[in-house]
N, C-alpha and C positions, 0 to 999 in steps of 0.2 A: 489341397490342404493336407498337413500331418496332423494326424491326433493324437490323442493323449500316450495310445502306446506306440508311434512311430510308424504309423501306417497309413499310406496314400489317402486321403477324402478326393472325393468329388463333390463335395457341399459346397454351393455355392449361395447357400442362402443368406440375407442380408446379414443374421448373425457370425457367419462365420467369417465372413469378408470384413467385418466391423474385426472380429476376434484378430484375423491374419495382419490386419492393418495396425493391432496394437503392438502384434511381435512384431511386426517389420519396426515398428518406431522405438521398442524397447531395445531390437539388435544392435538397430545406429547407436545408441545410446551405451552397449556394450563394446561396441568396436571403438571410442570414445574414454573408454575407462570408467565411467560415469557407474555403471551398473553393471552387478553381476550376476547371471541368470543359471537357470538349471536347465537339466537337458529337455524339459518342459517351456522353454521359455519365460518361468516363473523369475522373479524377481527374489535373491537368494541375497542379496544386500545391494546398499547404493552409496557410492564415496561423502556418505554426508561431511560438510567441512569442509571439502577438498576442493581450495584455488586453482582455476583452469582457464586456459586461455580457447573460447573456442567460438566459432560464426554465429554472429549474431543474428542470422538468417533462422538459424537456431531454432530461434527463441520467440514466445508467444509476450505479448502484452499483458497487463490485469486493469486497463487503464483506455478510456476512451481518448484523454485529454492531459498533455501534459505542459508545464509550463516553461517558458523560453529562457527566464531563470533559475538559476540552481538556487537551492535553499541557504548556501553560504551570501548570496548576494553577489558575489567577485564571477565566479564562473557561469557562462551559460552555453545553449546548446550547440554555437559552433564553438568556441573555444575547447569545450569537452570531444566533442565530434573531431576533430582535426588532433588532435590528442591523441584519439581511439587510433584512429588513422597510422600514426605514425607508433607510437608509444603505449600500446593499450593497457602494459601493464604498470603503466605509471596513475591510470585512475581508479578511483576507489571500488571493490571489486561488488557488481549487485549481485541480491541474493536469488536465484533460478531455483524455482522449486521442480524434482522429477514426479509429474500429477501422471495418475491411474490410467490415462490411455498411454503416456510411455514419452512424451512430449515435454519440456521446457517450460515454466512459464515464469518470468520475474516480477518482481514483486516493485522492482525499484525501473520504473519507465522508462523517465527524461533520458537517463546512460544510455537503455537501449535503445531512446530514439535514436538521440545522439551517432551511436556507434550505425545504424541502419542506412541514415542521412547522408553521412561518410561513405559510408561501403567500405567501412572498414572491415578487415580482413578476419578479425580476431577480438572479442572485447573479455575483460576480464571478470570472471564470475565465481561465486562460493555456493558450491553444491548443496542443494538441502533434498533430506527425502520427506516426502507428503507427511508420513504418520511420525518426521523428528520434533521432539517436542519446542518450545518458543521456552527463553529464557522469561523471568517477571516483566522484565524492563520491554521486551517484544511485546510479549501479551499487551501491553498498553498501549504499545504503538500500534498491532494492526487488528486489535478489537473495533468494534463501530457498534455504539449505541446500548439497545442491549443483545447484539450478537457477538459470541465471545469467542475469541482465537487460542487455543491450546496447542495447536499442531503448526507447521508453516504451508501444510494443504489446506488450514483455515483460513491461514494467513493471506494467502493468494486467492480462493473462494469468495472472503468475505469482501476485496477488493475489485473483484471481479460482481458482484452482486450489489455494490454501491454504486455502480456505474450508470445502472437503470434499466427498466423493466426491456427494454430490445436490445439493448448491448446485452445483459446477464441469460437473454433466453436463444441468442445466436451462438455468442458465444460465451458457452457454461463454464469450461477452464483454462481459457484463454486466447488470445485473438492475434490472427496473421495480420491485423490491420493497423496500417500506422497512425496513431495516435494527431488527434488536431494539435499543431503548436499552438499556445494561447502566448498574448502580448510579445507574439516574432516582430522583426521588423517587415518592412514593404518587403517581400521578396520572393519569384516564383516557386523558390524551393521549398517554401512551408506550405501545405497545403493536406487536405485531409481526402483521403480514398474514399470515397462513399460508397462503394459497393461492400456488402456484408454477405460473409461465409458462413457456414453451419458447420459447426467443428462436431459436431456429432457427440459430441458426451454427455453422457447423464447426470452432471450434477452432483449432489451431494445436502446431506441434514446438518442444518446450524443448531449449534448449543446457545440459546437465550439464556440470560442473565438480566439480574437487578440492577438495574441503574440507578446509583444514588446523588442528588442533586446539591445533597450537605453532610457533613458530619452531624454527629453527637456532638455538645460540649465537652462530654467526657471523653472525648479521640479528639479533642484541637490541643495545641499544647498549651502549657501556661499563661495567662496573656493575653492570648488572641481571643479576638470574639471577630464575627462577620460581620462587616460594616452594614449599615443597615438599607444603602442602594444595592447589595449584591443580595440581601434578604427579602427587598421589595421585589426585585427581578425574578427571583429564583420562586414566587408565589404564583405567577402569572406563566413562566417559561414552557409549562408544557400543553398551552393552549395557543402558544408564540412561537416554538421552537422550529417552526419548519422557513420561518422567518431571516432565520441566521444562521441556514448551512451556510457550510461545513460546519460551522461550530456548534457546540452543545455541551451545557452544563454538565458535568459528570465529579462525584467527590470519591477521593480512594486514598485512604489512611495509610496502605500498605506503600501508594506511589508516592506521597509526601518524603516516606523516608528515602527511597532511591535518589528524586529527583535533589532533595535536601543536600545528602553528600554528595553530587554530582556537579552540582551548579555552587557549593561553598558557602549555602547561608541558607535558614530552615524557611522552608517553603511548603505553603499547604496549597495544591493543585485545585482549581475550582471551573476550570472549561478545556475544551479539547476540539482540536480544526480536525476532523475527523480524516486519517488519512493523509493528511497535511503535512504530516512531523512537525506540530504546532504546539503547545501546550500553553496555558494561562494563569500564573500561578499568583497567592497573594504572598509579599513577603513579610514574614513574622519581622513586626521591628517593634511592637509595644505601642502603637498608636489604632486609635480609633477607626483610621479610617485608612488602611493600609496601602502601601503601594503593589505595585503591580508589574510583573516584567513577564515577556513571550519568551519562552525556551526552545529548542530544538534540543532533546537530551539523548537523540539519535544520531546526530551529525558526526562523519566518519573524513579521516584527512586519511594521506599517507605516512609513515613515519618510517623510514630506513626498508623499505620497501612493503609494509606490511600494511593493511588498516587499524587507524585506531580512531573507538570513539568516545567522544568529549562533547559535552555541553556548550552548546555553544547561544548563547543571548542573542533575541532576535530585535523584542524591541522592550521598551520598558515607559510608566507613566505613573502619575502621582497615584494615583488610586484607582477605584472600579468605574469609575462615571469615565474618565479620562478612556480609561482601555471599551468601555462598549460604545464609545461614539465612535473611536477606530475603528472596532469593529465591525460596527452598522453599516458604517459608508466604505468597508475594503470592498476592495476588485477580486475577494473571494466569494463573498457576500453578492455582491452583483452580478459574477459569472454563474452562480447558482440560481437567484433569483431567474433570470433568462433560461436556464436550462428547466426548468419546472413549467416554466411560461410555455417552451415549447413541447414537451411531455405533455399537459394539458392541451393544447392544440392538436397534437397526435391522436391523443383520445378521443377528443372530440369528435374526429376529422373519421376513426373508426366506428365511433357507433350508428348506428340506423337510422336512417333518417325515415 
């Protein structure tokens, strides 16, 4: 080992082997362009921003489960994957956050399923360092509940800790393990690794926040009042809510106005598929009992070789009654339901008999 001032260790104790194993993972990451380090090994900047084609091997997960459709509908995980394969920088670039042991982790899965499945050589990614802040319109998207995302090492933590109580305690910031394809077709190549690593890091303290379930009349605009099915539900919702993960009521005055100009007609946001890139909004039309359409205000294409994102409509229905029977009976709803059914059985299966 060298220390602080350039001098031979013979420490071989678990700390310092933990220590030597963060440089080694921060040099790769220098020889990479990604990070610039001091003659300490210290981390002296990180290319945040900076488009890079590089091994997907790379890179860790924040994602037990990813889905065999992409969120536009048209693309899914081999279409993408054969892509990577040939073309990597023709698909939209996900965001890799550089986390505190010195390691990769992205934020955006299914790609790097995709790009893993392939063996593709190269997938395309936008740098971000741990402590770079989240734009407004981020903070919404990889917030959960009331833990709140200000950073993009939030960003990846918070995702990383929604996963559930043995995914978030193996692996704390990230996972060498490839993600279950959910609704692939028959086929042996989708399949899930079931053996689990200890990535060895310590985690990290989340910023709670107030979750709020509605507005003030005095923050709705002109006009609009809450139908009075989204007022019944929203009475009952936090004795119910664990009922209809992913999703979960949440009201935010500020995201009304991004989402408003984004999607081209004013929109007051009133649930969110947590993690999903889902959002549920009603839309302002002067009627009592308003309609309702599904956003993705994250959705990113390519455009002359760059990303660019746009609002893209997912789904849409007369009113609130309309959008929560969708929602009751979606196959997000159900795949969560099952996964609680088994967490409960885990626990069970641990305590004492």
């Amino acid at each position: 080992m060298i220390d602080g001032s350039g001098r031979i260790s013979l420490d071989y104790s678990p700390e310092s082997l933990e220590r030597f194993k963060i440089m080694e993972n921060f040099e790769n990451l220098r020889r990479q362009g990604i990070v610039e380090l001091d003659a300490n090994w210290n981390v002296k900047s990180v290319a945040s921003g900076r488009q890079v084609l590089i091994d997907p091997k790379d890179i860790r997960f924040s994602q037990k489960s990813v889905g065999y459709m992409s969120s536009d509908g048209v693309n899914n995980l081999d279409t993408t994957g054969k892509t990577a394969r040939v073309a990597p920088e023709r698909i939209v670039p996900m965001d890799v956050v550089v986390m505190p042991d010195g390691r990769l982790t992205s934020v955006d899965n299914r790609r790097l399923a995709a790009g893993q499945l392939y063996e593709a050589d190269k997938v395309n990614v936008v740098i971000r360092g741990s402590a770079d802040p989240l734009l407004p319109e981020e903070v919404r998207r990889f917030s959960w509940e009331q833990y709140d995302a200000k950073t993009w090492g939030d960003a990846a933590l918070i995702r990383v800790f929604k996963q559930g109580r043995e995914f978030r305690e193996t692996f704390r910031v990230g996972s060498p393990v490839m993600p279950l394809i959910k609704n692939a077709p028959v086929d042996p190549m989708y399949f899930l690794i079931r053996h689990l690593r200890n990535a060895g890091d310590k985690g990290t303290e989340m910023i709670i926040r107030e979750v709020r379930l509605k507005l003030d009349p005095g923050e709705l605009p002109s006009g609009f009042a809450y139908p009075v099915s989204f007022l019944e539900f929203v009475d009952i919702f936090p004795r119910v809510k664990e009922w209809y993960e992913p999703w979960g009521i949440i009201a935010d005055v500020e995201a009304n106005n991004m989402w408003s100009e984004s999607f081209g007609r004013p929109l007051i946001q009133f649930a969110q598929a947590w993690h999903e890139d889902m959002l549920a909004c009603f839309v302002v039309d002067g009627s009592s009992d308003p309609s309702v359409v599904v956003i993705n205000p994250w959705q990113q294409r390519m455009v002359d070789g760059k990303a660019e994102r746009y609002c893209m409509l997912r789904e849409q229905f007369p009113n609130f009654t309309a959008w929560f029977d969708w929602m009751r009976d979606s196959e997000l709803v159900r795949d969560r339901a099952a996964d609680r059914a088994e967490e409960a059985r885990d626990m069970s299966a641990e305590r004492p008999r």
